[in-house]
C-alpha positions in Angstrom: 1.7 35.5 252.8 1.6 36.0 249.0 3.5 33.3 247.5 4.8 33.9 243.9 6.1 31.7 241.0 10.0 30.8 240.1 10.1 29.0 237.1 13.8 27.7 237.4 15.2 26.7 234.0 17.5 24.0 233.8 19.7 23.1 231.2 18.5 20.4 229.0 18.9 16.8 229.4 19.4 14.6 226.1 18.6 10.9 226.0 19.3 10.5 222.3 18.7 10.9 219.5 17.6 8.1 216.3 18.2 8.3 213.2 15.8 8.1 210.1 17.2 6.1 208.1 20.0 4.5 210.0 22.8 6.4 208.7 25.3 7.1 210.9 25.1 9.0 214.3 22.6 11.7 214.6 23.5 15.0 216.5 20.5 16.0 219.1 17.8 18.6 218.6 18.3 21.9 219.7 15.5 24.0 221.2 15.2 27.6 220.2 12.2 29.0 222.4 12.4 27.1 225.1 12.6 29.8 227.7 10.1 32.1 226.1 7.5 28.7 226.2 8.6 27.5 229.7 8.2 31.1 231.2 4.4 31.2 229.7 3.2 28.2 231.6 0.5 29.7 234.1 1.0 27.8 237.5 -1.8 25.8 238.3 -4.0 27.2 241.2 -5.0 24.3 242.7 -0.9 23.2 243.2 -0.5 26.9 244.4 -3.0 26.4 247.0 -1.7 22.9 247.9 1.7 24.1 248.0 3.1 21.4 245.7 6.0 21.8 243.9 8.5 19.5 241.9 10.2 19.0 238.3 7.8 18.0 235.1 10.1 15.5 233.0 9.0 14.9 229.4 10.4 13.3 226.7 9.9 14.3 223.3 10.1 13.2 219.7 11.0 15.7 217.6 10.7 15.6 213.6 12.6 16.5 210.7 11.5 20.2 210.7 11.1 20.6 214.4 7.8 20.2 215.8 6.8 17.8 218.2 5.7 14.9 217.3 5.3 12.5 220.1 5.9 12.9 224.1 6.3 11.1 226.5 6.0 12.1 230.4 8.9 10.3 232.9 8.0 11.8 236.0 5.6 14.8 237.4 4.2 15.5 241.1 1.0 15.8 240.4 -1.2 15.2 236.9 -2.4 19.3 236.9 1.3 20.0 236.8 2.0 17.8 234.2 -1.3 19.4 232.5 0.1 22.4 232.0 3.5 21.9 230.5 1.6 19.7 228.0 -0.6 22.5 227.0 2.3 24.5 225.9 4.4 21.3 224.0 3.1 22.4 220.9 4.4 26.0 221.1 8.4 24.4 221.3 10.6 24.6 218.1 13.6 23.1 217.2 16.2 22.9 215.4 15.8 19.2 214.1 18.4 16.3 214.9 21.6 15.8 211.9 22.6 12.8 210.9 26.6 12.6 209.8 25.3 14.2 206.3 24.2 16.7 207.8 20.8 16.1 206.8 17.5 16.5 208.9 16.1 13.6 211.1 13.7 12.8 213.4 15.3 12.9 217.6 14.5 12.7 221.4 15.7 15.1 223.7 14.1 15.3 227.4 13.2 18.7 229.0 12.8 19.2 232.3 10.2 22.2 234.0 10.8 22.7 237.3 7.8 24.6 239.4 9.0 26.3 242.7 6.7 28.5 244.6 8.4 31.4 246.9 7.1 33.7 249.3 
């Protein structure tokens, strides 16, 4: 049996977000190509073969124009799945974090990948 890949996206899960310089509550980043990044990752072979599956969880700080800055993995089944969704953290943008003034600052936000194999 051929077995193929099903990315499944799930919505994303915010922790939080910290503001800069303390002002005020900050609204969370926003991810604009998360998708189009999430649907690139190539499944690792090895898990393939092994049949493992499961959900990568990172978290990751995001600056004041949207990069990545800083992650941070909470869980992952095995190290070459959690390989491969760091390879394509710095290909995410964002829409930066707001503090009440509406100005930029830096946030968390966690993302979950899940990797399902199907037949």
């Amino acid at each position: 049996m051929k077995k193929t890949l099903l990315f499944l996206a799930m919505a994303l899960f915010v922790l939080g977000t910290q503001a800069n310089n303390g002002e005020g509550k900050a609204e969370n980043p926003k991810p604009m190509n998360y998708k189009e990044v999430v649907s690139s990752i190539e499944y690792p072979l090895v898990c393939k073969e092994k049949g493992i599956e499961g959900q990568v969880l990172v978290t990751l700080k995001i600056d004041q124009n949207g990069k990545v800055i800083n992650h941070r993995f909470e869980s992952y089944p095995c190290t070459d799945l959690r390989d491969a969704v760091k390879a394509v953290l710095p290909k995410l943008n964002f829409e930066p974090a707001k503090n009440e003034n509406g100005d930029s600052v830096k946030g968390l936000i966690a993302i979950p990948v899940n990797f399902k194999l199907t037949i």
